[in-house]
N, C-alpha and C positions, 0 to 999 in steps of 0.2 A: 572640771575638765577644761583644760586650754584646748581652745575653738584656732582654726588656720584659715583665712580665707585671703581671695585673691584682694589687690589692690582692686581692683573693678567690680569684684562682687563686694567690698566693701565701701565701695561708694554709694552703689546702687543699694545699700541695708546699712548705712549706718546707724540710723537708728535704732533698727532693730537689734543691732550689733552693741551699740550704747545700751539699749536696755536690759539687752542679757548679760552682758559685763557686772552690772547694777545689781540685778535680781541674782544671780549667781553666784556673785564675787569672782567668778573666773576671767583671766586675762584673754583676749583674742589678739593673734599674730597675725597682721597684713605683710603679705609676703609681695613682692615685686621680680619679675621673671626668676622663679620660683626659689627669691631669698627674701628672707626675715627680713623686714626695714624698720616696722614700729609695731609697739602695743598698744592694745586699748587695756588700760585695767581703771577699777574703780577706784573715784576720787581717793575714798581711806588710806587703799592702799599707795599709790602716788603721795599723800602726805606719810607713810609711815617710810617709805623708800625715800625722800624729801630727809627725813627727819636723823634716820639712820649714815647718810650720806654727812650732813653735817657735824654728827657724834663723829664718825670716824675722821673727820675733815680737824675737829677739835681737836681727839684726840691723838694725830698726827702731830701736830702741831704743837702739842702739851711734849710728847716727846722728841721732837725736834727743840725746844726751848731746853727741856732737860739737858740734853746732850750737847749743846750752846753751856750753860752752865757750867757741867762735868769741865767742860775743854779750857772754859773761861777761869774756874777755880783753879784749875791747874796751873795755869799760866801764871795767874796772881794769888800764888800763895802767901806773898812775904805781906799781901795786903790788908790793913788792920780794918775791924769788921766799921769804926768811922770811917776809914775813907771810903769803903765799900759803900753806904749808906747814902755819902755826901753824892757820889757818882749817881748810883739809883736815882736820887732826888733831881740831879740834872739833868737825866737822859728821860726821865719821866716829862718834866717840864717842858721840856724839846718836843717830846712829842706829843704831848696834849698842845702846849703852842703853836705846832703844825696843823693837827686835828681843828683846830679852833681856826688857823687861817683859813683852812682848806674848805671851811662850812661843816664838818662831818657832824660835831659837837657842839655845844656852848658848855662854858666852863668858867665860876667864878670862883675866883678864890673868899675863902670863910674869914674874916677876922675872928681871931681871936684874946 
């Protein structure tokens, strides 16, 4: 059962209010002249809300590249799948050589 208490009574019982969050798994809503402002919910669940946040953050992103693609394919149809490839390999290089200046990464290339 989600628990409502004021911003004042939840200062004054935080604890209390942490530990039944904990023991219950229920979220408690601090409410501030008498609106919603934050939750308390247990750690698990903040990682599983965490976690969920970045699948969809991925998967936005997975189809935003898609449809970069689609638009990109279209444009460059007459393009033979070498140059296609030769392109890749330079925009790749580009941006790992960015990445690498920026600090993000280290990156060595493999003889072979």
């Amino acid at each position: 059962m989600i628990k409502t208490v004021s911003a004042t009574e939840a200062k004054a019982k935080l604890s209390d209010l942490m530990k039944s969050a904990v023991q219950s798994g229920d979220s408690v809503i601090i409410q501030s002249r008498g609106y919603p402002q934050v939750v308390i919910v247990p750690y698990t669940e903040y990682e599983e809300l965490q976690r969920l946040k970045e699948c969809a953050r991925r998967s936005e992103a997975i189809m935003r590249l898609q449809q970069i693609a689609r638009e990109a394919q279209i444009r460059n149809e007459d393009m033979t799948a070498a140059a296609a490839e030769a392109l890749a390999e330079e925009i790749s290089g580009e941006a790992i050589e960015n990445l690498v200046r920026k600090g993000v990464v280290r990156f060595e290339r493999s003889v072979q």
